[in-house]
Every structure is written in structure tokens, then in C-alpha cells.
TORPA-4810 file (N, C-alpha, C, O; in nm, 3 decimals):
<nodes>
NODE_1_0.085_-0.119_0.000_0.000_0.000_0.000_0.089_0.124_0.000_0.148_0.166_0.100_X
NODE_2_0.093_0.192_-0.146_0.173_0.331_-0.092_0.107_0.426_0.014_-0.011_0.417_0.046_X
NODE_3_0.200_0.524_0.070_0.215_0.607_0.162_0.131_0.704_0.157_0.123_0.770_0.053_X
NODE_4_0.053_0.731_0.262_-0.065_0.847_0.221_0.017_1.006_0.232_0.108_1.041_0.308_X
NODE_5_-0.043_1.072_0.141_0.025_1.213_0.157_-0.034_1.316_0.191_-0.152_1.326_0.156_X
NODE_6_0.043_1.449_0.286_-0.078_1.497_0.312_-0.026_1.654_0.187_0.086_1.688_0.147_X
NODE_7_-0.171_1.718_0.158_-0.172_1.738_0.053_-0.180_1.933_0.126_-0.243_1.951_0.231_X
NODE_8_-0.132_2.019_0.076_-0.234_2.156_0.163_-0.310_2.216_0.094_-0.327_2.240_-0.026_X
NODE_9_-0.378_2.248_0.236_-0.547_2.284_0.250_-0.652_2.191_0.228_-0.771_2.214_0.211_X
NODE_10_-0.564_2.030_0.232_-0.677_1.929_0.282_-0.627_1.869_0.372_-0.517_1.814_0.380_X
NODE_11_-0.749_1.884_0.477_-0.742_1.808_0.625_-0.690_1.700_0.686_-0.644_1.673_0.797_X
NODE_12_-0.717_1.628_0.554_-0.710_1.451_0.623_-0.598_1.374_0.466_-0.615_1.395_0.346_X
NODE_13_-0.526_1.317_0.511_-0.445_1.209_0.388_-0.493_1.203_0.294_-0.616_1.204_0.302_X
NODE_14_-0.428_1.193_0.138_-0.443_1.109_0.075_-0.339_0.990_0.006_-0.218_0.991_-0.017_X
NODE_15_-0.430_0.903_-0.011_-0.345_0.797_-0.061_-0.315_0.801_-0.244_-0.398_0.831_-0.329_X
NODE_16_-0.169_0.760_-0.267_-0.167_0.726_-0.395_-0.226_0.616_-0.472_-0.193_0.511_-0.418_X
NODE_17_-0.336_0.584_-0.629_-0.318_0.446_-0.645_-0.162_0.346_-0.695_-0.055_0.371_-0.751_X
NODE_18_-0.205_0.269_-0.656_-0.090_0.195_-0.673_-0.032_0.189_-0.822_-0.091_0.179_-0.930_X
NODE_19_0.156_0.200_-0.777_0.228_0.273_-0.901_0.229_0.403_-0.941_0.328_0.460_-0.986_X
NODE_20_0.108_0.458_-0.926_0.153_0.627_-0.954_0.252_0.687_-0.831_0.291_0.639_-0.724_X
NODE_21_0.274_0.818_-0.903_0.380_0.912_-0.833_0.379_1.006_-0.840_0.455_1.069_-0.914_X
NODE_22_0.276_1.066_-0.751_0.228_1.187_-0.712_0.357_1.311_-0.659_0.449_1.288_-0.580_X
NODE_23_0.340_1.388_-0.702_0.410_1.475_-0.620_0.386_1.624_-0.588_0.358_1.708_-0.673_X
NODE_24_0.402_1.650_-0.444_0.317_1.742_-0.399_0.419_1.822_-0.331_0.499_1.776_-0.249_X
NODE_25_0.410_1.997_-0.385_0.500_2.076_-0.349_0.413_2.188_-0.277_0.303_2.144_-0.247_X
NODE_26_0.432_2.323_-0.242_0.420_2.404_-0.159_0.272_2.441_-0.147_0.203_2.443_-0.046_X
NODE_27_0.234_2.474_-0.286_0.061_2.480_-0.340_0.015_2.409_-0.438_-0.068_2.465_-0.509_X
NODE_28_0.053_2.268_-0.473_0.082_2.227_-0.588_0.109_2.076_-0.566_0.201_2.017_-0.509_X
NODE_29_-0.053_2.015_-0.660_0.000_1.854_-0.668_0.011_1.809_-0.846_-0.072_1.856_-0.923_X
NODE_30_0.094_1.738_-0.883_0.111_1.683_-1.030_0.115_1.533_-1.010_0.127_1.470_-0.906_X
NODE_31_0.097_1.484_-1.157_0.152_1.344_-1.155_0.130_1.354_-1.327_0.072_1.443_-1.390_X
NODE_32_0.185_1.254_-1.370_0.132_1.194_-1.486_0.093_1.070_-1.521_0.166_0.971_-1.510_X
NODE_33_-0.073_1.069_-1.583_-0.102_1.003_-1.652_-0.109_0.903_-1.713_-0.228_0.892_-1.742_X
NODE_34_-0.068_0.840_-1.743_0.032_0.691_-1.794_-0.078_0.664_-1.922_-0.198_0.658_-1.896_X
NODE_35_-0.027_0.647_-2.060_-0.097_0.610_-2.201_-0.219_0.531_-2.145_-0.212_0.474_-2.036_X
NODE_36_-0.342_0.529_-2.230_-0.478_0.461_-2.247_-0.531_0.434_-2.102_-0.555_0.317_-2.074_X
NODE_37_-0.553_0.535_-2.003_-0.597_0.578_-1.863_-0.691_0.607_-1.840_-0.697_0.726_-1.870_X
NODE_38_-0.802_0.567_-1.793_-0.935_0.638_-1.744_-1.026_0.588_-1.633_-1.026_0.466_-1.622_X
NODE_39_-1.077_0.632_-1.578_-1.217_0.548_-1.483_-1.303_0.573_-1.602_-1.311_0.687_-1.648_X
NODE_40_-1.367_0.476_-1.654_-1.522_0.497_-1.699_-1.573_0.309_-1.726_-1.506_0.206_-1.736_X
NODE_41_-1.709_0.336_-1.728_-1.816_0.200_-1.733_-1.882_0.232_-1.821_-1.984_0.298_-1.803_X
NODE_42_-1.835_0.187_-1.955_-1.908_0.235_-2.076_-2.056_0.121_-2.056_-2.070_0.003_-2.023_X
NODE_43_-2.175_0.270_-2.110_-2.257_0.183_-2.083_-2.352_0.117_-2.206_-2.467_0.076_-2.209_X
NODE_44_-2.266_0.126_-2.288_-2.319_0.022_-2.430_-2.283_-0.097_-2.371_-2.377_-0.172_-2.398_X
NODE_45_-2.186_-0.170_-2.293_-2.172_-0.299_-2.270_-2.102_-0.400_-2.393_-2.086_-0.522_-2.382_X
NODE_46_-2.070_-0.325_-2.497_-2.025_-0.352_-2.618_-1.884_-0.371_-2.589_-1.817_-0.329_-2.494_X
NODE_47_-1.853_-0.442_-2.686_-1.671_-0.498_-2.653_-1.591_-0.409_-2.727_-1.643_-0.348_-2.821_X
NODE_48_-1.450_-0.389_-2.695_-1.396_-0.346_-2.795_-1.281_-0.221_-2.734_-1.386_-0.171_-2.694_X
NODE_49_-1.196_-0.148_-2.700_-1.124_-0.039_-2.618_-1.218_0.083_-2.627_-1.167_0.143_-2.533_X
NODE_50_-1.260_0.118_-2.645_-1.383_0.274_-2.649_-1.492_0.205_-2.547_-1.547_0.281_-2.467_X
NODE_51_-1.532_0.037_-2.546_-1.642_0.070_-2.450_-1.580_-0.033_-2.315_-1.647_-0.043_-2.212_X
NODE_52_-1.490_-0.083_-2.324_-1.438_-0.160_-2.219_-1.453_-0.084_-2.109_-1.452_0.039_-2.123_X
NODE_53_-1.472_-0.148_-1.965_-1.436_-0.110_-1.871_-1.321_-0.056_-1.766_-1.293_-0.130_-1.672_X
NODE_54_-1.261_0.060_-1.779_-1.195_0.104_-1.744_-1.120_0.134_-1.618_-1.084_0.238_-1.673_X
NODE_55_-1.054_0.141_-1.486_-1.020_0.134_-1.383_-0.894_0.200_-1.343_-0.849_0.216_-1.229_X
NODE_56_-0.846_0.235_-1.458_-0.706_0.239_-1.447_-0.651_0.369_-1.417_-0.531_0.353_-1.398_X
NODE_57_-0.670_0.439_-1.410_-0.604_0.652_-1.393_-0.591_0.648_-1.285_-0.661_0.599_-1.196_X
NODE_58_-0.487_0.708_-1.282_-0.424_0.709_-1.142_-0.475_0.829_-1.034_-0.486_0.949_-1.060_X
NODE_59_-0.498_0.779_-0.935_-0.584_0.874_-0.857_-0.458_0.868_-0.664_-0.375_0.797_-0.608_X
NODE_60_-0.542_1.016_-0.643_-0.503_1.077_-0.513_-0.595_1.069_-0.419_-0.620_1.180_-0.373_X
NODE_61_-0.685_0.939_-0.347_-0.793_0.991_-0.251_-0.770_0.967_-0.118_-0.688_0.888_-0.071_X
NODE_62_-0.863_1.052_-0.045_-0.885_1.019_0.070_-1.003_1.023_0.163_-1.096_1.023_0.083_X
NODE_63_-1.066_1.027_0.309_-1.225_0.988_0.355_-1.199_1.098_0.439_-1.134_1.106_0.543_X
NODE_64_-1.285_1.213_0.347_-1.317_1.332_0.433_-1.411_1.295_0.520_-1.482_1.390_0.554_X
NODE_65_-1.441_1.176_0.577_-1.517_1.162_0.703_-1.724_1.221_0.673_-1.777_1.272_0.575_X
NODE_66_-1.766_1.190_0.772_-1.974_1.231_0.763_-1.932_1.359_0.751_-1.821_1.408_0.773_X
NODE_67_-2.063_1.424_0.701_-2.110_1.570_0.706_-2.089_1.631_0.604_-2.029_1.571_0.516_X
NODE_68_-2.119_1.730_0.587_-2.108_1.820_0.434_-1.978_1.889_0.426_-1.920_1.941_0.521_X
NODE_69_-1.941_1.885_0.316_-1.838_1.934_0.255_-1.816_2.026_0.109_-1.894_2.005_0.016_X
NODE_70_-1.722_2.114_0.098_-1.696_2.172_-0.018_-1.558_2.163_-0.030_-1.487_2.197_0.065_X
NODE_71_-1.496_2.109_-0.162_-1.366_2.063_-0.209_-1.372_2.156_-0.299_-1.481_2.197_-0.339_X
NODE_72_-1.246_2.207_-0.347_-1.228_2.229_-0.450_-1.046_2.288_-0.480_-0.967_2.308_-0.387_X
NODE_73_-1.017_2.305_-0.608_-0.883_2.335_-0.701_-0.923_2.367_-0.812_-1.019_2.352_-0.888_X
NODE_74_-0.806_2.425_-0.800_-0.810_2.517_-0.953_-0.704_2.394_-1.020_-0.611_2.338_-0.962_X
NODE_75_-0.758_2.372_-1.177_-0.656_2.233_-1.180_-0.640_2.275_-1.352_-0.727_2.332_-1.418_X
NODE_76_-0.497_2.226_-1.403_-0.493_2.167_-1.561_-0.435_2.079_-1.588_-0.436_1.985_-1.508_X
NODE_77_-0.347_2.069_-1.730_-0.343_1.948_-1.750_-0.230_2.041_-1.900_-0.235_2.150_-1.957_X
NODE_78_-0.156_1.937_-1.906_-0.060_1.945_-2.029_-0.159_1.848_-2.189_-0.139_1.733_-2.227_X
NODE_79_-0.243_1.937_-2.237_-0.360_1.843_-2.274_-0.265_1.796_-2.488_-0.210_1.860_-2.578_X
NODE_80_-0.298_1.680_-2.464_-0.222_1.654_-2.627_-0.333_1.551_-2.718_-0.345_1.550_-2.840_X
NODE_81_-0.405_1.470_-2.621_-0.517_1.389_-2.711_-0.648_1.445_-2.642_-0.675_1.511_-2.541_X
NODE_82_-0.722_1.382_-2.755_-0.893_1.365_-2.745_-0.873_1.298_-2.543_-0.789_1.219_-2.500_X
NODE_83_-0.977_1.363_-2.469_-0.984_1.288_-2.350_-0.935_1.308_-2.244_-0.989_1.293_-2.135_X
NODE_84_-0.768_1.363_-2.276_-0.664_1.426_-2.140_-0.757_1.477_-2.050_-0.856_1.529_-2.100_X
NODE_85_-0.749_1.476_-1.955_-0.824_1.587_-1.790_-0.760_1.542_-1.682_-0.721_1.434_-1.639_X
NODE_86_-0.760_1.654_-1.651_-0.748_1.680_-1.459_-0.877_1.679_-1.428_-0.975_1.746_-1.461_X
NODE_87_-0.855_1.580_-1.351_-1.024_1.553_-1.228_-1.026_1.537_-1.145_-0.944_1.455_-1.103_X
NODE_88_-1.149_1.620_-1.021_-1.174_1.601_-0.925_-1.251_1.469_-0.888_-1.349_1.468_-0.963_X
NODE_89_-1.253_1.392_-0.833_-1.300_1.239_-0.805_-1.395_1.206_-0.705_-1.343_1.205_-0.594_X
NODE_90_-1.510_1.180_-0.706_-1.543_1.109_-0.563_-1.582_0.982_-0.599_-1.643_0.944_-0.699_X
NODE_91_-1.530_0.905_-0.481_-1.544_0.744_-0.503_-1.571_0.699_-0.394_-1.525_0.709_-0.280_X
NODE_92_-1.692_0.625_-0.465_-1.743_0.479_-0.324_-1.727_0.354_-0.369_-1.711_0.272_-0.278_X
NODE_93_-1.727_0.314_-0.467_-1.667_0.213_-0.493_-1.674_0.186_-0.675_-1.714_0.268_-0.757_X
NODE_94_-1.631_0.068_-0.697_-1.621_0.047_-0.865_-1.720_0.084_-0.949_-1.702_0.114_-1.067_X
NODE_95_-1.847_0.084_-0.883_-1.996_0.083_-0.976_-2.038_0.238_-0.920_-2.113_0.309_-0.985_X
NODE_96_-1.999_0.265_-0.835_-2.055_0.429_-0.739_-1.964_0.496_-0.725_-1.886_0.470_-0.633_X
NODE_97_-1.934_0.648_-0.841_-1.842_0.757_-0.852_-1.884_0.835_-0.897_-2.003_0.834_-0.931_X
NODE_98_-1.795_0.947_-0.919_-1.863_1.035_-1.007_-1.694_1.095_-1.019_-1.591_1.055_-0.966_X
NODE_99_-1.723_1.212_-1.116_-1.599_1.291_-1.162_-1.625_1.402_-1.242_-1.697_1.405_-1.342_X
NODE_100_-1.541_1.526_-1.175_-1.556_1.613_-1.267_-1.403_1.676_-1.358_-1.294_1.667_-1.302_X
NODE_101_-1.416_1.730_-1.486_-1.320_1.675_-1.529_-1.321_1.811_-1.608_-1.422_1.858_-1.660_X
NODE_102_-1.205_1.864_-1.612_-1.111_1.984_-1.708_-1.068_1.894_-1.857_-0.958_1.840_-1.844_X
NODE_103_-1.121_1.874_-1.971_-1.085_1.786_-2.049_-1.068_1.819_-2.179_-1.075_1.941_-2.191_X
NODE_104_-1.043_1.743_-2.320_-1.027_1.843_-2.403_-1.110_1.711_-2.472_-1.115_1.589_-2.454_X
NODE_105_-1.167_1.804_-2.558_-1.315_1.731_-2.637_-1.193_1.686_-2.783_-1.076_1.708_-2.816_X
NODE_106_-1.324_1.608_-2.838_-1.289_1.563_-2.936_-1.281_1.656_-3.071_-1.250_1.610_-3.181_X
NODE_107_-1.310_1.774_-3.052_-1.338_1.887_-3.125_-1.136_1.977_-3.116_-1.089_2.048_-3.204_X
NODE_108_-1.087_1.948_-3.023_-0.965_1.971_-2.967_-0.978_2.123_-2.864_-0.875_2.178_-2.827_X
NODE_109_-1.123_2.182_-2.824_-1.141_2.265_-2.733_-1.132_2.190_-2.592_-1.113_2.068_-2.585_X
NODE_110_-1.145_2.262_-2.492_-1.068_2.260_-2.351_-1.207_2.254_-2.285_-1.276_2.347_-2.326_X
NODE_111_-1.258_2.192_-2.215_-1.442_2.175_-2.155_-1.444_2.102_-2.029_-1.367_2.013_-1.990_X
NODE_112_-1.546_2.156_-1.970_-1.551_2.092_-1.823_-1.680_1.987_-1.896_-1.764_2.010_-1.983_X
NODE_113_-1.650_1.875_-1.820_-1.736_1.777_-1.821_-1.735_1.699_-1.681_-1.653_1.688_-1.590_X
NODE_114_-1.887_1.639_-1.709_-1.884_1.544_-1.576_-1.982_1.402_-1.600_-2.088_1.387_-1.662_X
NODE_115_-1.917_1.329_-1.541_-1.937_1.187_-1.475_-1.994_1.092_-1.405_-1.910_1.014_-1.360_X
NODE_116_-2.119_1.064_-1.373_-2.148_1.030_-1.260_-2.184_0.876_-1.278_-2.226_0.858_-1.392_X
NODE_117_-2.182_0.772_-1.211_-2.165_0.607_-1.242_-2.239_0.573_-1.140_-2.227_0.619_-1.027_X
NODE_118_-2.332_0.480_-1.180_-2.435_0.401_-1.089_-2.459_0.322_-1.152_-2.560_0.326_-1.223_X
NODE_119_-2.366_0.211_-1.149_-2.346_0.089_-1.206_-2.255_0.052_-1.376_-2.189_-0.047_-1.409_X
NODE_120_-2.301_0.217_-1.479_-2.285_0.221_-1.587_-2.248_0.339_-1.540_-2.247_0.379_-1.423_X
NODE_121_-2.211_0.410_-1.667_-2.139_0.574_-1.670_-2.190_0.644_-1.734_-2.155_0.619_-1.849_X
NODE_122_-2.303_0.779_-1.729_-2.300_0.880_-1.830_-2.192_0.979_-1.882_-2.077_0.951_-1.848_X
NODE_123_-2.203_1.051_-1.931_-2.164_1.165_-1.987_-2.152_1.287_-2.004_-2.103_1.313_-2.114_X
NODE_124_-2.173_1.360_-1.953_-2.206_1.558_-2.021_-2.150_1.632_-2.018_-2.116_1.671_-1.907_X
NODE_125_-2.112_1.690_-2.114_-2.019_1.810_-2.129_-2.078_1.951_-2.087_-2.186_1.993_-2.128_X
NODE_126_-2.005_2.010_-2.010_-2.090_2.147_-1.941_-2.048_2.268_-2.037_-2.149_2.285_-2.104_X
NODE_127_-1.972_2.341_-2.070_-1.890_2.443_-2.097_-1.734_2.449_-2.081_-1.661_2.421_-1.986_X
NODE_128_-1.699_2.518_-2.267_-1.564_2.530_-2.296_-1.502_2.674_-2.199_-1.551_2.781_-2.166_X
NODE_129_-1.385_2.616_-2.181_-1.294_2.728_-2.110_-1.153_2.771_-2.203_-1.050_2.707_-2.226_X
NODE_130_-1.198_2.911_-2.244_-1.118_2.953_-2.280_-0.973_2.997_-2.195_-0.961_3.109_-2.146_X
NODE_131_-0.881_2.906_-2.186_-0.763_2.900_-2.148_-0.736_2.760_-2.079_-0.824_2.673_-2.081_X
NODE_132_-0.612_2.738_-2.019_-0.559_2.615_-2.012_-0.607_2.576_-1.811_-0.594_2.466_-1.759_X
NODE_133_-0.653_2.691_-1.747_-0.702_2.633_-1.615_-0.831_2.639_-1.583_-0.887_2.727_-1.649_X
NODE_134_-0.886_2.594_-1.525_-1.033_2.611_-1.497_-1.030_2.557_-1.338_-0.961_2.461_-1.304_X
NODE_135_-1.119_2.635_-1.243_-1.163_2.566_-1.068_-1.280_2.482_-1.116_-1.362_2.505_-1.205_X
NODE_136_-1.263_2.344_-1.005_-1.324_2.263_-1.023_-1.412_2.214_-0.843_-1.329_2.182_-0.759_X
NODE_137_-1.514_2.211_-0.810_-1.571_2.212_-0.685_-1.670_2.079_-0.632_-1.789_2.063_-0.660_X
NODE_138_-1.599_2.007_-0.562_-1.706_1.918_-0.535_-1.785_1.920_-0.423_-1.710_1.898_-0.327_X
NODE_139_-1.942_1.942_-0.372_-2.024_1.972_-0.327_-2.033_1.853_-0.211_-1.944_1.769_-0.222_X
NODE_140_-2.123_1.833_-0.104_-2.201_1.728_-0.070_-2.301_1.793_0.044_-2.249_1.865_0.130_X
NODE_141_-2.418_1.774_0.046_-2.554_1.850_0.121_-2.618_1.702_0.141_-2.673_1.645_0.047_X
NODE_142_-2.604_1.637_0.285_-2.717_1.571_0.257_-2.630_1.409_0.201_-2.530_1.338_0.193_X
NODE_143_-2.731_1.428_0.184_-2.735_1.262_0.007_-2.717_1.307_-0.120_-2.713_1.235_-0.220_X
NODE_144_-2.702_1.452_-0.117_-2.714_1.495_-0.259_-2.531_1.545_-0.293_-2.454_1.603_-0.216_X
NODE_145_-2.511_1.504_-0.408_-2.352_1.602_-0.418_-2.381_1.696_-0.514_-2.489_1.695_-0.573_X
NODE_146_-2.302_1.769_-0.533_-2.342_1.896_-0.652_-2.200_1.864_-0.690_-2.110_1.800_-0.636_X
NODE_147_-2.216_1.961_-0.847_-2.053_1.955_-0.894_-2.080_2.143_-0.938_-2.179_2.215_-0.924_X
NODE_148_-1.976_2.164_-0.979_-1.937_2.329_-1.012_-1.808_2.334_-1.025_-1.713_2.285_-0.964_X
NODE_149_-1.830_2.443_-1.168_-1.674_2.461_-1.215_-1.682_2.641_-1.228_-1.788_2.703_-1.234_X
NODE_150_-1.544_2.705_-1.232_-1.553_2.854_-1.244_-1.414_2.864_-1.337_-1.336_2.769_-1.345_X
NODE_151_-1.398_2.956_-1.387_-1.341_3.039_-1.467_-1.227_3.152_-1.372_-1.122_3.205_-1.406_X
NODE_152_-1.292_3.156_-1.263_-1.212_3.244_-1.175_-1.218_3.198_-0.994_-1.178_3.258_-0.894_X
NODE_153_-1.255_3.128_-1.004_-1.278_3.060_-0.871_-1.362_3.141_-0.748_-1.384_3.085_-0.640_X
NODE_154_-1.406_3.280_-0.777_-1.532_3.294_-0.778_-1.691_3.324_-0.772_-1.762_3.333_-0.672_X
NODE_155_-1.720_3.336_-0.893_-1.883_3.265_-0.897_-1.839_3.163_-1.027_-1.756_3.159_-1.118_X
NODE_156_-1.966_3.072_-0.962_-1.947_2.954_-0.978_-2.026_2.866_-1.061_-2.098_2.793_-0.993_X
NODE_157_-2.037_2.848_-1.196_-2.107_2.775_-1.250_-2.199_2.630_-1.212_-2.121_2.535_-1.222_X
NODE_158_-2.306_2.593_-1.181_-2.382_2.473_-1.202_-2.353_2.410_-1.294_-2.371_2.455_-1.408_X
NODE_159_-2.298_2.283_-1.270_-2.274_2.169_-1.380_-2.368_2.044_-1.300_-2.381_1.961_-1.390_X
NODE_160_-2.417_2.005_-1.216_-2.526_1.901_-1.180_-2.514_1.870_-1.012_-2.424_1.886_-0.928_X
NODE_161_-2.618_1.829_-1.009_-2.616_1.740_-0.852_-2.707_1.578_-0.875_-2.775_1.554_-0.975_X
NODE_162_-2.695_1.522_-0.808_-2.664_1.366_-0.814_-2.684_1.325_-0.662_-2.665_1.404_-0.570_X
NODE_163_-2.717_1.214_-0.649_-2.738_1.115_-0.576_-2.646_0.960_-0.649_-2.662_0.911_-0.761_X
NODE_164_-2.551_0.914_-0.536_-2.513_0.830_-0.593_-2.570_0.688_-0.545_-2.550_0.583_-0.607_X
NODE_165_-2.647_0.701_-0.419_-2.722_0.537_-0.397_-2.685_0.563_-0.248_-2.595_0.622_-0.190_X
NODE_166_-2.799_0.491_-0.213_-2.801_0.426_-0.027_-2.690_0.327_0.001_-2.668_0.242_-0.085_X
NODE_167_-2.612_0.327_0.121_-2.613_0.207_0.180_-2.453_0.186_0.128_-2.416_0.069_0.126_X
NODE_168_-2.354_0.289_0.085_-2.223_0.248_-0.005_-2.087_0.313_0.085_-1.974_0.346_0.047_X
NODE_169_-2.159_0.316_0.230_-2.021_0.313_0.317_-1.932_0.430_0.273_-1.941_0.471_0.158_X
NODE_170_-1.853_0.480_0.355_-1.779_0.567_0.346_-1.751_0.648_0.200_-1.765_0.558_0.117_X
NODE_171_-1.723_0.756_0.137_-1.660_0.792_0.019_-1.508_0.819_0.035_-1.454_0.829_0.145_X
NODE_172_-1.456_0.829_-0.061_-1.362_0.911_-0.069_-1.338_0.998_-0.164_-1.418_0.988_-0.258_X
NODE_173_-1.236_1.100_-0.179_-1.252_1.242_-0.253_-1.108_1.268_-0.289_-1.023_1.244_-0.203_X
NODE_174_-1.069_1.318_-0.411_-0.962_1.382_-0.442_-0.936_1.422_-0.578_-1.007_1.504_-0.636_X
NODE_175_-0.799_1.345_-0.650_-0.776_1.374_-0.748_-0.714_1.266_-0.802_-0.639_1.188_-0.743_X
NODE_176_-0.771_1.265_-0.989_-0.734_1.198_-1.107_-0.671_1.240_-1.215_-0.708_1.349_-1.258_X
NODE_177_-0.594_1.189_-1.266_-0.526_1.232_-1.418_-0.573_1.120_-1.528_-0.604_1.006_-1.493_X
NODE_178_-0.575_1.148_-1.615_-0.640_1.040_-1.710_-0.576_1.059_-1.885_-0.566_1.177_-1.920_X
NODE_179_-0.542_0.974_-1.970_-0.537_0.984_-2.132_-0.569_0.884_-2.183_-0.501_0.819_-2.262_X
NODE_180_-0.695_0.855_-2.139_-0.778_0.765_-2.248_-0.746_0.695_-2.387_-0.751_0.575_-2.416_X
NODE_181_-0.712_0.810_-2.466_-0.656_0.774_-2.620_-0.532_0.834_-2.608_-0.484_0.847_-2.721_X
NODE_182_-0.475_0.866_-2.541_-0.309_0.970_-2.579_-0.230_0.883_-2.495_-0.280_0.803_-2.415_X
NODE_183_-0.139_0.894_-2.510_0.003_0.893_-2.469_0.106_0.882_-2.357_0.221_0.842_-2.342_X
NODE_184_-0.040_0.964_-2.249_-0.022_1.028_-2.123_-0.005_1.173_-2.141_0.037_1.232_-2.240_X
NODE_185_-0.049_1.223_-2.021_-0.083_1.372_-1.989_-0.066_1.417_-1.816_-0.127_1.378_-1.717_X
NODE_186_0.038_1.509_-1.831_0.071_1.575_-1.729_-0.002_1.667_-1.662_0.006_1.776_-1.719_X
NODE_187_-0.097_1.670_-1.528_-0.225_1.713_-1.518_-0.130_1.789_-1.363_-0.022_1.752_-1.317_X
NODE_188_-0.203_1.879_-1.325_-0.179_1.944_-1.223_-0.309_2.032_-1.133_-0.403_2.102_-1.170_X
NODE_189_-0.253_1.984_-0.988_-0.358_2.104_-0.889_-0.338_2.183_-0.818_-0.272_2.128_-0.730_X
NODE_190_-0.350_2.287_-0.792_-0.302_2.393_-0.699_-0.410_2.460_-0.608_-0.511_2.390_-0.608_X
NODE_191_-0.419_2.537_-0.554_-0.488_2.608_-0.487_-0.643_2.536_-0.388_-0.747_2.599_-0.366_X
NODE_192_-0.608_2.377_-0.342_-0.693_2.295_-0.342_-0.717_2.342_-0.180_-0.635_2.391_-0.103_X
NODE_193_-0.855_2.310_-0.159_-0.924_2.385_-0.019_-1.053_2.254_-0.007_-1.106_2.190_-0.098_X
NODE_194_-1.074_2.248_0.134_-1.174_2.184_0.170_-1.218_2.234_0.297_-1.137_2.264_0.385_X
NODE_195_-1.345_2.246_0.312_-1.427_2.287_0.405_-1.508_2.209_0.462_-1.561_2.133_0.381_X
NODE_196_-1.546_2.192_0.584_-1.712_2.184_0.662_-1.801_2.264_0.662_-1.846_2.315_0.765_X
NODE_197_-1.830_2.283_0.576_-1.969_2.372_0.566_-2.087_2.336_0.479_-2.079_2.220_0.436_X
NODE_198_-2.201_2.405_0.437_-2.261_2.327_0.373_-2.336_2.452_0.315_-2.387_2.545_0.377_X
NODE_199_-2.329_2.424_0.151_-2.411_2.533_0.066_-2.516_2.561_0.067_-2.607_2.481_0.044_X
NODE_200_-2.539_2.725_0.103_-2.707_2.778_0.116_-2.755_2.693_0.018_-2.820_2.599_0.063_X
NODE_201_-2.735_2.700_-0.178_-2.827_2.657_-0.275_-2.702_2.598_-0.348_-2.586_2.637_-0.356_X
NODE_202_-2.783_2.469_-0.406_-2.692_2.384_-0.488_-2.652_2.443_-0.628_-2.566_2.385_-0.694_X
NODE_203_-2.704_2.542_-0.668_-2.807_2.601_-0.788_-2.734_2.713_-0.819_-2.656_2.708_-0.914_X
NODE_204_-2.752_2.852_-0.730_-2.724_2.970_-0.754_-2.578_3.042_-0.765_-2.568_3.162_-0.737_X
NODE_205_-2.448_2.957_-0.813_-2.340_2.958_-0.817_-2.254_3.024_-0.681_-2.132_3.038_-0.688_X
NODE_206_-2.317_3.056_-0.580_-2.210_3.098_-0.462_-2.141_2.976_-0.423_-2.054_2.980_-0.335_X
</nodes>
């Protein structure tokens, strides 16, 4: 089991997945990527590398513990294929996640998208960001999580809220790098903050 790290301006450890090599400096976590990388549960169920089941991107988490929370970093990514992103992660287990993701479309623009898996995986692309960083925020009220991304870290765009299922034990929260179709991609986070508190409205971008 590698060594949990502690990361600043988050409270509690995180752990590396196994084989990656995180590295975390003053305001500032990186890693890279490693060629054909992703969490996703394609949900055609169809065979083939585009819908296979995926597991593999190397991730930074850790168990911000009960109660509500707000995460967030300002994050990018050295982006070169269809797919590259820096992502914020929450995970309960293989079939129950979600992710929000700084990514670069297949169009070769730069877009926040997000993730959410309950059993299978959707999809949706929220809005392109013109330039190479974008803040990325993960929510939790409740049973409900919200996601939100900003341009300036902030007011704060609505990109969704979600329920990921009863009964799935602890989460954990952090960070992913991913290159799906490329090569690998050098993804980076900085300015990462977590709170106890809990958002007036899931909705109204504060």
C-alpha cells in the first residue's frame, strides 16, 4: 500500500493508487497520466477499447469523514489527445463515482465535463474554457452532491447534482489524471481547499 500524503489545505491524507507518483510541493500537486488511462463504465456494454471497462487513472484519494463538505482546485493538464483531464473524483466504490473533469473534447477545445456512475457511466459536457485552467468544486448536502466549475474561482457555474445510492459506506474524494486515447498527460492542482460547511443553494453559483 503506498504512503498516504498529506496534501495543503486538505485536512485529512491522501493515498496514492498503486504505481503512480504523485508529487506534492508548496501549493501544488502533479503526476502523470500513464498512455490509455481512465475510470469509466461504458454503458453500451459492447466490446472493444472505447467501451471496455476502465479502472485504471491514477488517482489521489482520501475519507473526508460524515457531514457536508466543499472541495475544490483550480486544476490543468498538459492536454495533447482527445480525453486528457485533470479531475476532481469522488469514489465509493467500482460501480458508485462520479468525476468532474477539465478535459479536451474531441473537437480539440478545452471543456468541463462530468461523470457520474451508478453501475454504468454517463456523460455531459458542461462548458468550454477559454484558457488552459479552470476551478473545479465538489459539493455534498445531505445525500445529494453537486458539482461546479468557475473560470475564476469565484462565482461559480452549475454543472449538476446527483445522488449516488443508499447504503455504499464511506466515500472518498480527491484527485485523477487520465489519457484515455493519448500517450499520457501531465495534469496538475493547486490552490486545493476543503471545508465543513454546507451550501445555502446547490443552484445559484455561490
Amino acid at each position: 500500500m503506498p504512503a498516504p500524503l498529506a496534501v495543503p489545505g486538505i485536512p485529512f491524507e491522501l493515498t496514492p493508487s498503486e504505481g503512480s507518483e504523485w508529487a506534492v510541493t508548496d501549493d501544488r500537486v502533479e503526476v502523470l497520466a500513464p498512455p490509455h488511462s481512465d475510470i469509466f463504465v461504458d454503458p453500451s456494454g459492447e466490446s472493444g477499447t472505447a467501451a471496455e471497462t476502465l479502472l485504471n487513472a491514477v488517482t489521489l484519494l482520501g475519507a473526508p469523514g460524515e457531514g457536508d463538505f466543499v472541495f475544490a482546485a483550480r486544476v490543468g493538464a498538459d492536454f495533447r489527445a482527445t480525453f486528457d483531464a485533470a479531475v476532481l473524483l469522488l469514489w465509493a466504490d467500482e460501480r458508485h463515482w462520479a468525476k468532474l473533469c477539465f478535459e479536451r473534447s474531441p473537437a480539440g477545445s478545452l471543456m468541463v465535463v462530468s461523470v457520474v456512475t451508478r453501475g454504468v457511466s454517463d456523460d455531459a459536457n458542461s462548458f468550454t474554457v477559454d484558457g488552459d485552467e479552470v476551478w473545479l468544486r465538489i459539493s455534498r448536502v445531505g445525500r445529494v452532491f453537486a458539482l461546479h466549475a468557475s473560470t475564476d474561482g469565484d462565482w461559480w457555474h452549475f454543472v449538476r447534482a446527483f445522488a449516488l445510492g443508499d447504503d455504499l459506506g464511506e466515500v472518498r474524494l480527491g484527485f485523477e489524471g487520465q489519457s484515455p486515447t493519448g500517450d499520457g498527460c501531465a495534469v496538475r492542482f493547486d490552490r486545493a481547499s476543503f471545508a465543513r460547511t454546507t451550501l445555502g443553494d446547490l443552484r445559484n453559483g455561490s
